[in-house]
N, C-alpha and C positions, 0 to 999 in steps of 0.2 A: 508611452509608459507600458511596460509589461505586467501581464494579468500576474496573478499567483494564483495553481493550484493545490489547494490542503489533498492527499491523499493518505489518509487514518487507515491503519489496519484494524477490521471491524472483527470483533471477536465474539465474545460473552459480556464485557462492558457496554460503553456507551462514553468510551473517549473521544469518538468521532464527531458524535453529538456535543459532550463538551467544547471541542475547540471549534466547532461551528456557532455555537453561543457566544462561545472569547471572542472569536475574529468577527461575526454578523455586523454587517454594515458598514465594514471597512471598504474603498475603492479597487476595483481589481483584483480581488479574493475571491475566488469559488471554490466549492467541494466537489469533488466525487461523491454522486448518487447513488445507491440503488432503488431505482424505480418502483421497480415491482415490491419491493419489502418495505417503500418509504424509511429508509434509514439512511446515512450517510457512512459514507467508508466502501472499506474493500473486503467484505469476507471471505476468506484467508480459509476457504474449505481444502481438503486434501487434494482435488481435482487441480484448482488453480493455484497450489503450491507446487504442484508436478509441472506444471503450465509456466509458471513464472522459470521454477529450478532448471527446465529444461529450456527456458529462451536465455537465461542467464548463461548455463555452460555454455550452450553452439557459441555465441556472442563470444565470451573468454578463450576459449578455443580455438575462433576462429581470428582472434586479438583483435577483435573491432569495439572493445571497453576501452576508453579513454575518459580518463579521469583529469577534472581540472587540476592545475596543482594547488590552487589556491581554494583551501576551505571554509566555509562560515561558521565553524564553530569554537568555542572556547580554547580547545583545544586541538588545535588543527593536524600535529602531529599524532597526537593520540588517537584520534577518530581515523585515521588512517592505518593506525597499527591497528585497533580494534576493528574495521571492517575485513581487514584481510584473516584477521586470527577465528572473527566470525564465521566466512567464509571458509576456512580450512575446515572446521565442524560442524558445518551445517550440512545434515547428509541422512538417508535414511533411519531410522531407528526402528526398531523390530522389539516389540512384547509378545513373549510368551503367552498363550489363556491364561486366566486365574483356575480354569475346570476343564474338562473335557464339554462339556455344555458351551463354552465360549470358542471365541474364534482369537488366534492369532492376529495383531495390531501390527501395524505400518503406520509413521509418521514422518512427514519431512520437519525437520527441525535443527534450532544447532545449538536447543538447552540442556547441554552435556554435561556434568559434572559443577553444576553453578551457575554456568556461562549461559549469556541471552542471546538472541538471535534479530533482536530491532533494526541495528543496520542495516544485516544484510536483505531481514524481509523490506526496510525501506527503501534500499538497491532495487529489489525486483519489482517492486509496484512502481517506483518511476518508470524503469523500465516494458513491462507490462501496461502505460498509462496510453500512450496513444490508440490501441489495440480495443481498451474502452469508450472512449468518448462517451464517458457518460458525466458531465459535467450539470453542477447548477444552473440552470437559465438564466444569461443578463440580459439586460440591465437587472440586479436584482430591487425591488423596491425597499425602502428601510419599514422597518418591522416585518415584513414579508418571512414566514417560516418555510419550513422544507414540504408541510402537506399545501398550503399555497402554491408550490410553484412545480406541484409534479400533478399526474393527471392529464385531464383532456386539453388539448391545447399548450400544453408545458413541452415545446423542443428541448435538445441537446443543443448547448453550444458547443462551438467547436475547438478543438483543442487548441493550447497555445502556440505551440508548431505549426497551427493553418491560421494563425489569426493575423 
């Protein structure tokens, strides 16, 4: 049987938390850690949005993205027109200061005119996921929380590609 790992993009919420609550104590489910913060997910800071955007292009670039043809979602064709239309928008964006006191803004993003950028940021954290190994410890126990099982003696297990 193969694991499953949740990887949440951790932001200003506590969605990662949420769906670590839902799935807790399911068989073969673990999260992405952050250790040192005791949170779960992937915060999604500008360094490692430059970091994911830029292993995504080389990758697309150099054509070694290969997508299944076969989707799990509702709508399977759609989710494939909406990752690529994400992806044509997802791309620097530039603000002005509001003063001379302030400093001109850079953000990676591809919430342009409406439009969200979930996919594609979910594209790059799969991608980006081996590079972390920073996984929940198993066996995990049931009721066992996330301050339980980080700390002294709490390893990394290994990712599903080495297991």
């Amino acid at each position: 049987m193969s694991e499953f790992v949740i990887l949440c993009e951790r932001n200003l919420g506590f969605e990662a938390e949420y769906h670590e609550r839902h799935f807790h104590g399911m068989p073969l489910v673990r999260f992405r850690v952050d250790h040192k913060a005791q949170r779960y997910g992937v915060l999604t800071t500008h360094e490692i949005k430059h970091a994911m955007c830029t292993m995504l292009n080389t990758v697309l670039r150099e054509e070694r993205l290969h997508m299944c043809e076969y989707f799990v979602s509702r709508d399977p064709k759609g989710m494939r027109r909406r990752l690529r239309e994400q992806l044509e928008i997802y791309s620097y964006q530039f603000k002005s200061a509001a003063s001379v006191f302030n400093k001109d803004a850079l953000a990676l993003s591809g919430k342009v005119g409406g439009m969200k950028d979930d996919v594609a940021i979910a594209l790059q954290l799969v991608m980006n996921a081996p590079l972390q190994r920073r996984w929940c410890p198993r066996p995990r126990r049931a009721g066992a929380r996330l301050s339980a099982g980080i700390g002294a003696g709490a390893g990394a297990a290994a990712s599903p590609a080495s297991s």
